[in-house]
C-alpha positions as CSV (number, residue, x, y, z in Angstrom):
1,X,-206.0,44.5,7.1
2,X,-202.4,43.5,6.8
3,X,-200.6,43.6,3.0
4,X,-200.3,39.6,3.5
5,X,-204.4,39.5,3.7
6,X,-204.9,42.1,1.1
7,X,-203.0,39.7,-1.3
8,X,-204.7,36.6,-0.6
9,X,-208.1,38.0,-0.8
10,X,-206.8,39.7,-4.0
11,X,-206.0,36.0,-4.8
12,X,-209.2,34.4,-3.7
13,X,-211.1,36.9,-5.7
14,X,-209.0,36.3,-9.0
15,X,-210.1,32.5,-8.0
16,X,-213.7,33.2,-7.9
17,X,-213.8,35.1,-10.9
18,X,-211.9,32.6,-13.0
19,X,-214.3,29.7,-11.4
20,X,-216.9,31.1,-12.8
21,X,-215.7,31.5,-15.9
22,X,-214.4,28.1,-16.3
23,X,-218.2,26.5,-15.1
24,X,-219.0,29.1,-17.9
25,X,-222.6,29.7,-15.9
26,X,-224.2,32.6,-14.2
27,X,-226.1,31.4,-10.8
28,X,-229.5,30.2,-11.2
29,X,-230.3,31.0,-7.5
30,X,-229.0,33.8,-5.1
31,X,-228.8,33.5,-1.7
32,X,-231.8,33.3,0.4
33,X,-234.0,32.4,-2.7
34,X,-236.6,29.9,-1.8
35,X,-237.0,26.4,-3.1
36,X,-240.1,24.1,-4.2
37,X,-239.0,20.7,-1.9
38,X,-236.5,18.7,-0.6
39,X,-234.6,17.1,-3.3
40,X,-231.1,15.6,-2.7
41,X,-228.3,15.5,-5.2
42,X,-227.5,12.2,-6.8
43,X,-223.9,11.6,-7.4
44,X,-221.2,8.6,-9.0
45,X,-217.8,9.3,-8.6
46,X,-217.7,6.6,-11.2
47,X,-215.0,4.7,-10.2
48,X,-216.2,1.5,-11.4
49,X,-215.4,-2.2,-10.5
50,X,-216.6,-5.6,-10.5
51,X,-219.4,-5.1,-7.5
52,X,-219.7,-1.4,-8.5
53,X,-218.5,2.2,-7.7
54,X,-216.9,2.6,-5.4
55,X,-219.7,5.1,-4.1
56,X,-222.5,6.5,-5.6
57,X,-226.2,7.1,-4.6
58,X,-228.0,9.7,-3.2
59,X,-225.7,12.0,-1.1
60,X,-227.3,15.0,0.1
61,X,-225.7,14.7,3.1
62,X,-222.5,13.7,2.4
63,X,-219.3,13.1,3.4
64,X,-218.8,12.2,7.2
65,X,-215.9,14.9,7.1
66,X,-218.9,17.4,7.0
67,X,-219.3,18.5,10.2
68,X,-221.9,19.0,11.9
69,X,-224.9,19.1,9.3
70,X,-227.7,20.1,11.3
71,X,-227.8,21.5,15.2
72,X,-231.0,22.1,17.6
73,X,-231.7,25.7,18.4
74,X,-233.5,25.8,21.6
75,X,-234.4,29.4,21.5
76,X,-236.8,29.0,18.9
77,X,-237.5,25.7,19.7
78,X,-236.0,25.0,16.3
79,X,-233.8,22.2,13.6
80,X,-231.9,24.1,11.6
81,X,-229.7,21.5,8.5
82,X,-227.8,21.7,5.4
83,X,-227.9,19.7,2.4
84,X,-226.6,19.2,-1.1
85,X,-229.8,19.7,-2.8
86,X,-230.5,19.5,-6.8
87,X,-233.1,21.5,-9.3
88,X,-235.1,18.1,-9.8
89,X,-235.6,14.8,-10.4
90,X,-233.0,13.8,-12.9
91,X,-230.7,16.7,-12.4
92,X,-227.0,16.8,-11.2
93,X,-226.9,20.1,-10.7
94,X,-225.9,21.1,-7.1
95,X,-227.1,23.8,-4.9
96,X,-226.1,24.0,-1.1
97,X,-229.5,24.1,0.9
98,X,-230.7,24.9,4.3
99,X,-234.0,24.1,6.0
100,X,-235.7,23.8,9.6
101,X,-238.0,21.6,11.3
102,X,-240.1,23.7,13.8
103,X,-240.5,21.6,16.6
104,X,-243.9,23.5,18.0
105,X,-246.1,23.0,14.8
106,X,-244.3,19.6,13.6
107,X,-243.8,21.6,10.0
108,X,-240.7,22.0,8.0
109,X,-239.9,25.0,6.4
110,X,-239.5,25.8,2.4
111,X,-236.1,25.0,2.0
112,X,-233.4,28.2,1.3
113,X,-230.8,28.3,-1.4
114,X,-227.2,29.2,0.5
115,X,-225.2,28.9,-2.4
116,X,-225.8,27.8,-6.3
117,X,-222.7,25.6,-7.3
118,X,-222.8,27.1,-11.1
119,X,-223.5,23.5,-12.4
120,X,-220.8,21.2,-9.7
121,X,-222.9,17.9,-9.8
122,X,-220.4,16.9,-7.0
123,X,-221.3,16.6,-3.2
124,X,-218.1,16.7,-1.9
125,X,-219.1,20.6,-2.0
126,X,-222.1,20.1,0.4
127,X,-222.4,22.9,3.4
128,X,-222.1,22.7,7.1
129,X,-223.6,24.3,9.8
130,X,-222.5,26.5,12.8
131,X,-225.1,28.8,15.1
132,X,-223.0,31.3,17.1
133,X,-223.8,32.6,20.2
134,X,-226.2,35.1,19.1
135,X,-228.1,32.6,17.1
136,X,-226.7,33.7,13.7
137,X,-226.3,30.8,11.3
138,X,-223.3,30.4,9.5
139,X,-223.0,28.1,6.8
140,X,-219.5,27.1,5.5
141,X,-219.5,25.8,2.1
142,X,-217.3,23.2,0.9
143,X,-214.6,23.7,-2.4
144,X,-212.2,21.4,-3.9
145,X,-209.0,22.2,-4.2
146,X,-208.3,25.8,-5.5
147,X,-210.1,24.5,-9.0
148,X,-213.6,25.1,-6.7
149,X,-213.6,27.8,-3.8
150,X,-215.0,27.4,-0.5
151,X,-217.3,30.0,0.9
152,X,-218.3,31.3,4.3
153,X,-222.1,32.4,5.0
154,X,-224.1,34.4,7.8
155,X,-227.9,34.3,8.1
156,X,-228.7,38.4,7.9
157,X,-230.7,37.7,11.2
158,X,-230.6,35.1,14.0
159,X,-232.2,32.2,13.6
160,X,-233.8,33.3,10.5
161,X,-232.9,31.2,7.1
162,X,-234.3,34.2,5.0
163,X,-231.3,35.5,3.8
164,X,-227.4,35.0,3.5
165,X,-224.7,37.4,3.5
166,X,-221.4,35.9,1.8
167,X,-218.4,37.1,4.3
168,X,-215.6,35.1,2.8
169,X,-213.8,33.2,-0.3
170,X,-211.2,30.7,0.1
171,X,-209.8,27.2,-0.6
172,X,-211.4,24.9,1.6
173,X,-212.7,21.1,1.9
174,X,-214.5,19.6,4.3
175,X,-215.7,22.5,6.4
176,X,-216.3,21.4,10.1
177,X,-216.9,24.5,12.2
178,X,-217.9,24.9,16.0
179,X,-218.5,27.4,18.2
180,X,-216.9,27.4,21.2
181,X,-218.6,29.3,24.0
182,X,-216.4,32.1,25.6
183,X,-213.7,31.7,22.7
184,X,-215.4,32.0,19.1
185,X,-215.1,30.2,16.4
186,X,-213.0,27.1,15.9
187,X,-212.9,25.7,11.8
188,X,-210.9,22.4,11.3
189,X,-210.6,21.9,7.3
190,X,-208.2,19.9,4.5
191,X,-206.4,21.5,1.9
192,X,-205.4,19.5,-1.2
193,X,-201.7,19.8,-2.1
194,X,-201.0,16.8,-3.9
195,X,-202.2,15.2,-1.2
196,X,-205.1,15.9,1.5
197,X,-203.8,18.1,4.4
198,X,-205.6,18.7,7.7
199,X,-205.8,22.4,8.8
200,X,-208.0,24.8,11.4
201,X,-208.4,28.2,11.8
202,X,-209.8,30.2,14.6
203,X,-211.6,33.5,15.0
204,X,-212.9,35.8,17.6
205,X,-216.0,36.6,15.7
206,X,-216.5,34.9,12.6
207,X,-214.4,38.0,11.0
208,X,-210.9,38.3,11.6
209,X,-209.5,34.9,11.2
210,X,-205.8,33.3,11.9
211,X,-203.3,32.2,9.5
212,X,-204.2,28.4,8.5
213,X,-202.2,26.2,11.0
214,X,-201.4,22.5,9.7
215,X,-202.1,20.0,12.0
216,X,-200.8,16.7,10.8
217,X,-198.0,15.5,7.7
218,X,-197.4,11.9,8.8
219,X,-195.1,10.3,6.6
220,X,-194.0,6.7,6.7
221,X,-190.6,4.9,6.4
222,X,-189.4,5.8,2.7
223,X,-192.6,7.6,1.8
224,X,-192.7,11.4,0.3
225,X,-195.8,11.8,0.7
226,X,-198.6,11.9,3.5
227,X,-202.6,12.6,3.9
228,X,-205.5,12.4,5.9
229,X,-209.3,13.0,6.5
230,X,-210.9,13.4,9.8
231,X,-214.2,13.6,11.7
232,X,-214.6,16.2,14.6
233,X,-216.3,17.4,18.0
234,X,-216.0,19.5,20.7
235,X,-217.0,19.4,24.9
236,X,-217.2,23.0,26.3
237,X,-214.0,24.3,25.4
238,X,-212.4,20.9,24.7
239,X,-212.3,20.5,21.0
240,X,-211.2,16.6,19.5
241,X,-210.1,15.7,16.1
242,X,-209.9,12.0,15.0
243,X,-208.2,10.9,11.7
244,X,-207.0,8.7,9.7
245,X,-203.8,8.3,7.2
246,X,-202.6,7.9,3.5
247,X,-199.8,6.2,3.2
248,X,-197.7,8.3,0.5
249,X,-201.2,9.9,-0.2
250,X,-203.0,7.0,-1.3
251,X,-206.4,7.1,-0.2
252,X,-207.2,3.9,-1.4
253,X,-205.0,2.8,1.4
254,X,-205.9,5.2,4.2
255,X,-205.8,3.1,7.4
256,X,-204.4,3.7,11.1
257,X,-206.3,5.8,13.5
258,X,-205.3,8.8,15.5
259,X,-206.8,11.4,18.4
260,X,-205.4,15.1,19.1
261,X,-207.5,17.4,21.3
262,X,-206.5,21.2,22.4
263,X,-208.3,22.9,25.6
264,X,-207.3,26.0,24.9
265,X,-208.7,27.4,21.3
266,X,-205.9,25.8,19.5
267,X,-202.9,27.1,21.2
268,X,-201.6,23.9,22.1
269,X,-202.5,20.0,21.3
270,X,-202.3,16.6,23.2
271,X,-203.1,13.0,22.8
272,X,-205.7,11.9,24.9
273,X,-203.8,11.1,28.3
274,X,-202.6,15.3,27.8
275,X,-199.4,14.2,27.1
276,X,-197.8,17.2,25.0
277,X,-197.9,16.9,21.0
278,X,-195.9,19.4,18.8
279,X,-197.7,19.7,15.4
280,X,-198.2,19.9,12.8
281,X,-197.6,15.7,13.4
282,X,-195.2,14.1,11.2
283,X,-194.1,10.6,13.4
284,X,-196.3,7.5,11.9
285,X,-195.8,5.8,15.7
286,X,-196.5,9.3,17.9
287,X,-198.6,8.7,21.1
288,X,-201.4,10.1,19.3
289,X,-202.3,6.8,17.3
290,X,-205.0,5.0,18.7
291,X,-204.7,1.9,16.6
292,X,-202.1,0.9,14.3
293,X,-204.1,-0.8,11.2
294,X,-201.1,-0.8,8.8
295,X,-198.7,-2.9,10.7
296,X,-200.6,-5.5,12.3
297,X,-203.7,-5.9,9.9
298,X,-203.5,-3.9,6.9
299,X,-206.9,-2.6,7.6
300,X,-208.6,0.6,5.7
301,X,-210.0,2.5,7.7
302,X,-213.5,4.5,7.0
303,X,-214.0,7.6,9.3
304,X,-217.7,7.6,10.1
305,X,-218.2,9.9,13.6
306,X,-216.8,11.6,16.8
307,X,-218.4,11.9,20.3
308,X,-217.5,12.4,24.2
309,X,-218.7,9.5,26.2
310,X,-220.5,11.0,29.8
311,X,-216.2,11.7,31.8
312,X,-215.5,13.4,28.4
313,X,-213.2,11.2,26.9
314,X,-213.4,10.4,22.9
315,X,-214.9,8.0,21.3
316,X,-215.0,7.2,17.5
317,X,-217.2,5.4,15.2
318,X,-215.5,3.9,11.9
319,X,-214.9,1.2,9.4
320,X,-212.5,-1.4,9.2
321,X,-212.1,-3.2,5.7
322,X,-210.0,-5.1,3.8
323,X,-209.7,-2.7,0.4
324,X,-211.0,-0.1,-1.5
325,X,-213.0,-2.1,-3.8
326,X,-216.5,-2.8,-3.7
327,X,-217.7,-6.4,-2.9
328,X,-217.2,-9.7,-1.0
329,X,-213.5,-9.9,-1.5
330,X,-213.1,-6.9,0.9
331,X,-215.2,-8.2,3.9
332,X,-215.5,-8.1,6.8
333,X,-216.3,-4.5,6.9
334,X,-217.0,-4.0,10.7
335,X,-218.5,-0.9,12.6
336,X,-216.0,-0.5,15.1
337,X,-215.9,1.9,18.2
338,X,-212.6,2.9,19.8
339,X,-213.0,4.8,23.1
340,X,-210.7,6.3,25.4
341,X,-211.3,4.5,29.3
342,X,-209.1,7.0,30.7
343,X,-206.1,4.9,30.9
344,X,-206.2,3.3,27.8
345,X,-208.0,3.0,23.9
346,X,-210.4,-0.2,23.3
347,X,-211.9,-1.5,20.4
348,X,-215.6,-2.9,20.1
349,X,-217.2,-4.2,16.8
350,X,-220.8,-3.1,16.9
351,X,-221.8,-4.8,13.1
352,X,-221.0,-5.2,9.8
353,X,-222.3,-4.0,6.3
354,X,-221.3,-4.4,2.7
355,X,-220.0,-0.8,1.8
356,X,-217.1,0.9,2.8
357,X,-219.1,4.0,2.6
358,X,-222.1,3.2,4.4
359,X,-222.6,5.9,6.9
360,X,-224.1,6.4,10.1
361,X,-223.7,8.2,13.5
362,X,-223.0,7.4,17.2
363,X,-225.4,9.0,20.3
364,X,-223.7,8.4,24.1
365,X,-226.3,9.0,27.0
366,X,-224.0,7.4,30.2
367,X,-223.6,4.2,29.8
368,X,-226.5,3.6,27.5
369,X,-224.2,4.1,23.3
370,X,-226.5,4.2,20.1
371,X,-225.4,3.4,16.4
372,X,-228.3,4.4,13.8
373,X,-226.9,3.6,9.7
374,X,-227.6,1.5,7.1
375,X,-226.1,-1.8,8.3
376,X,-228.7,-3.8,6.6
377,X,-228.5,-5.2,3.2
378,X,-230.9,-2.7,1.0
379,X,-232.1,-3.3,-2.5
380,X,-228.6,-2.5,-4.2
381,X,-226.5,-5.1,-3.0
382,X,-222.7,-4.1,-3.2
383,X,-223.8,-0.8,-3.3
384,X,-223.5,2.4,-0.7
385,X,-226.2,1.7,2.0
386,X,-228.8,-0.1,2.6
387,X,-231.4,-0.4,5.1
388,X,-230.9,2.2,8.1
389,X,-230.7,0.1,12.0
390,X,-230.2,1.2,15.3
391,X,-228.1,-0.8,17.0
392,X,-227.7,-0.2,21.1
393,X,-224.9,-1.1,23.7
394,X,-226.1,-0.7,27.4
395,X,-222.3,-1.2,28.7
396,X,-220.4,2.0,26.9
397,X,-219.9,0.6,23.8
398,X,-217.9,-3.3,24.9
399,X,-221.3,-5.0,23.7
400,X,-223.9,-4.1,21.1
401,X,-227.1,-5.8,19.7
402,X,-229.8,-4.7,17.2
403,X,-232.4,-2.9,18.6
404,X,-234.8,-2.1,15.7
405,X,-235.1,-2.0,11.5
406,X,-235.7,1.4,10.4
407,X,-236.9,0.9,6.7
408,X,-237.4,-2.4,5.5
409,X,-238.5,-2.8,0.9
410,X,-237.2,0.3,0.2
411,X,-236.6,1.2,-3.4
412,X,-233.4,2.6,-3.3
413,X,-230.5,2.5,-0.7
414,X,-230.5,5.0,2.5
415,X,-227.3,6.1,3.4
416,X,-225.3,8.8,5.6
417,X,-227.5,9.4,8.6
418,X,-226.4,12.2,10.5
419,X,-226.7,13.6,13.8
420,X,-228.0,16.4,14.9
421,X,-225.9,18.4,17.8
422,X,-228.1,18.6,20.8
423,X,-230.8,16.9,18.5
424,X,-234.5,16.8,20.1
425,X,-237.2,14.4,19.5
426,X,-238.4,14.0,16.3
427,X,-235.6,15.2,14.7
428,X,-232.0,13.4,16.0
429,X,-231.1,12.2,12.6
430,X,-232.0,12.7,9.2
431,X,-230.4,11.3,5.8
432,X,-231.4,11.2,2.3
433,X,-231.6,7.8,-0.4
434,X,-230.7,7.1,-3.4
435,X,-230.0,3.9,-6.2
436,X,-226.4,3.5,-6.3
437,X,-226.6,1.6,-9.5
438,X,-228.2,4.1,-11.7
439,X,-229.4,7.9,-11.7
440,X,-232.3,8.3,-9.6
441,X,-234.9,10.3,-7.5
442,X,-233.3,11.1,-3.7
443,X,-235.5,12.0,-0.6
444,X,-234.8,13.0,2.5
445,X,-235.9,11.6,6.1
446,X,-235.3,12.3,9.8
447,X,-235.9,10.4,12.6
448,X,-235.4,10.1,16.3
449,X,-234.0,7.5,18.7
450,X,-237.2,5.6,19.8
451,X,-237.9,4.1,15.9
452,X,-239.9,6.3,14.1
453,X,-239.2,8.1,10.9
454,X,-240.4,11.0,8.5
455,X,-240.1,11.8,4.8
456,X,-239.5,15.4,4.2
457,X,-241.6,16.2,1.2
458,X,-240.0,16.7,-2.4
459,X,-242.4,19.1,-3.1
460,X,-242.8,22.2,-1.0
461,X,-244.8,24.8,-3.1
462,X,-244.6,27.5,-0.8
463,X,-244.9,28.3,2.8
464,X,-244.6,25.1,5.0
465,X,-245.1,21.8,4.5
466,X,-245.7,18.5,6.8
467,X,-243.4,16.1,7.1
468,X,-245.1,11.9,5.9
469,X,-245.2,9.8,8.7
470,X,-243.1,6.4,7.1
471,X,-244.4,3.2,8.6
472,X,-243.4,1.1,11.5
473,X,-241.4,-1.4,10.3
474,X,-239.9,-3.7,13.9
């Protein structure tokens, strides 16, 4: 280990050790302990305005800059996902969870403590998921700043969520590892200095790690400061980053979109014609923009998801809106799709919704696109999410139309449905609720394409438990 490692895991540790202090707590759980059901965190970032927070609810599996959340095993025929799970029903206090879904019994497994957050009520430090090559699960959880550390996990045994082994401490948000076959491990991540700042890291095996590379410090016209947050994916050994910016850090403005994708582990970056990119990016009109919101529309824009369409060009699901603020003054917030033709970037709306943070994901099968999130008015109006839809485009993505309601009367909001990498029937998706308006219970549900959904049950005594079949609804 070189003298610059030893000091900044001399550094990290000092970190960890005053963390704890500060949250004044020892751990409730250690890793690998078992838990009695699946029950999501609540959250309110309390923000408060006329139509509400500006997002609140039940968000187990938030945000969308977690990435991926859940991946499809098919050596053991197995879903493995994390969540940001709680103690009970009532409780803010955050533990970051794993469970599986066993695909040849149709059970669920008691869900694992990875990580007990020593009393953070706050989701932004939910986990993530990577399985490497020799089915060991990783599980990368998320910190805030250098106020909250980040920390790397490894199941003690393949494709076994018995135990954890902590392998690392450092400062990192919004974890989004993958594994890319033949290379290693490939982690893109933000730091927050001042402002939110896009970095990766890469690593052979899951060890020895590289220096933190930036990858992106656009600054406008007259502005000191930049920022960014980004969704994720990778194609064999393609690997594709889409993002948004801040203008002089304000994330109540974020807006523009942009592509950068690297075939070769990170080494070297292009837009998406492979035109040449030096980065870490710092132009606000570089060739890697896909749309320029600021300029022409003064648009917000809401990363949501990332995919390859069937030649392996990107494709990314997000929302436009008119503000940060909750309510009708900020409409229309559309579900738009911009996708790379080869030649060129187009734009299709798929919907709209009332939240800027309603959440959903984006399937490509050929020409045949899918959108599943909660574009529906639920029972908190003006509030995160609603009732969950799948909405289908038969012509990659330049027309879409509803194909079927999901939940319909629900009791509280459903928000942030996820996708699972490689996902296999009946579990493509899952997602948790919540009330937006008020503290509340939060479940968890999965799903698959072809309309029908499960509620993973909130108590799990022991063992395994079957998931409850929820009703047909169109």
């Amino acid at each position: 280990m070189s003298q610059q490692h030893r000091f900044r895991s001399l550094q990290l540790l000092v970190a960890l050790i005053s963390y704890s202090c500060l949250m004044g707590q020892t751990p409730k759980f250690q890793p690998g302990d078992k838990f009695p059901g699946y029950k999501g965190i609540w959250f309110t970032l309390g923000q408060f305005y006329e139509y509400g927070d500006k997002y609140s609810g039940g968000l187990g599996t938030y945000t969308a800059k977690h990435v991926p959340l859940s991946i499809y095993a098919p050596a053991v025929d197995k879903t493995f996902f994390v969540y940001g799970g709680t103690t009970g029903m009532g409780d803010r206090y955050l533990l970051c969870m794993i469970g599986s879904f066993d695909h040849q019994t149709k059970q669920l497994s008691q869900p694992t403590v990875v990580h007990d957050k020593l009393g953070v009520d706050d989701p932004h430090d939910d986990p993530s998921i990577l399985i490497d090559d020799d089915g060991y699960i990783w599980v990368f959880v998320s910190g805030r700043g250098r106020k909250r550390m980040g920390f790397k996990y490894r199941s003690k045994n393949p494709y076994n969520i018995e135990a954890f082994q902590l392998m690392s401490t450092e400062e990192m948000t919004y974890p989004q590892p993958w594994y890319i076959q033949d290379e290693g491990y490939f982690h893109f991540f933000t730091k927050y200095t001042g402002v939110r700042e896009l970095y990766f890291e890469s690593s052979p095996d899951g060890i020895h790690w590289t220096e933190d590379r930036k990858l992106s410090s656009i600054k406008g016209e007259g502005m000191e400061k930049s920022g960014h947050y980004q969704v994720s994916n990778h194609l064999g050994k393609k690997i594709g980053t889409f993002f948004n910016w801040h203008p002089n850090g304000n994330v109540d403005q974020r807006t523009n979109l942009y592509y950068l994708q690297s075939d070769d582990f990170g080494k070297s970056w292009t837009n998406a014609a492979g035109e040449a990119l030096s980065i870490p990016l710092a132009e606000l009109d570089v060739s890697a923009r896909v749309v320029d919101h600021f300029s022409t529309n003064k648009k917000n824009v809401y990363l949501k998801d990332m995919q390859f369409d069937a030649n392996g060009h990107p494709v990314c699901l997000y929302i436009t809106s008119g503000g940060h603020k909750p309510g009708p003054e900020n409409r229309p917030r559309e579900w738009r799709v911009s996708a790379w033709s080869g030649t060129t970037w187009r734009t299709s709306i798929v919907t709209t919704s009332d939240h800027n943070y309603d959440m959903g994901s984006i399937w490509i099968d050929g020409s045949k696109w899918t959108v599943v999130g909660p574009t529906q008015d639920g029972p908190q109006v003006h509030g995160g999410g609603g009732e969950v839809v799948i909405w289908l485009s038969k012509d990659s993505g330049l027309t879409w139309a509803k194909k079927r309601t999901l939940t319909a009367d629900s009791k509280r909001n459903h928000n942030y449905v996820r996708r699972v990498v490689d996902g296999k029937k009946p579990f493509q998706f899952f997602w948790a609720d919540g009330n937006p308006d008020s503290l509340s219970i939060s479940n968890l549900y999965f799903g698959h394409l072809k309309g029908k959904i499960w509620q993973m049950p909130y108590e799990v005594p022991a063992g395994h438990a079957e998931p409850k079949r929820v009703k047909k609804t169109d």
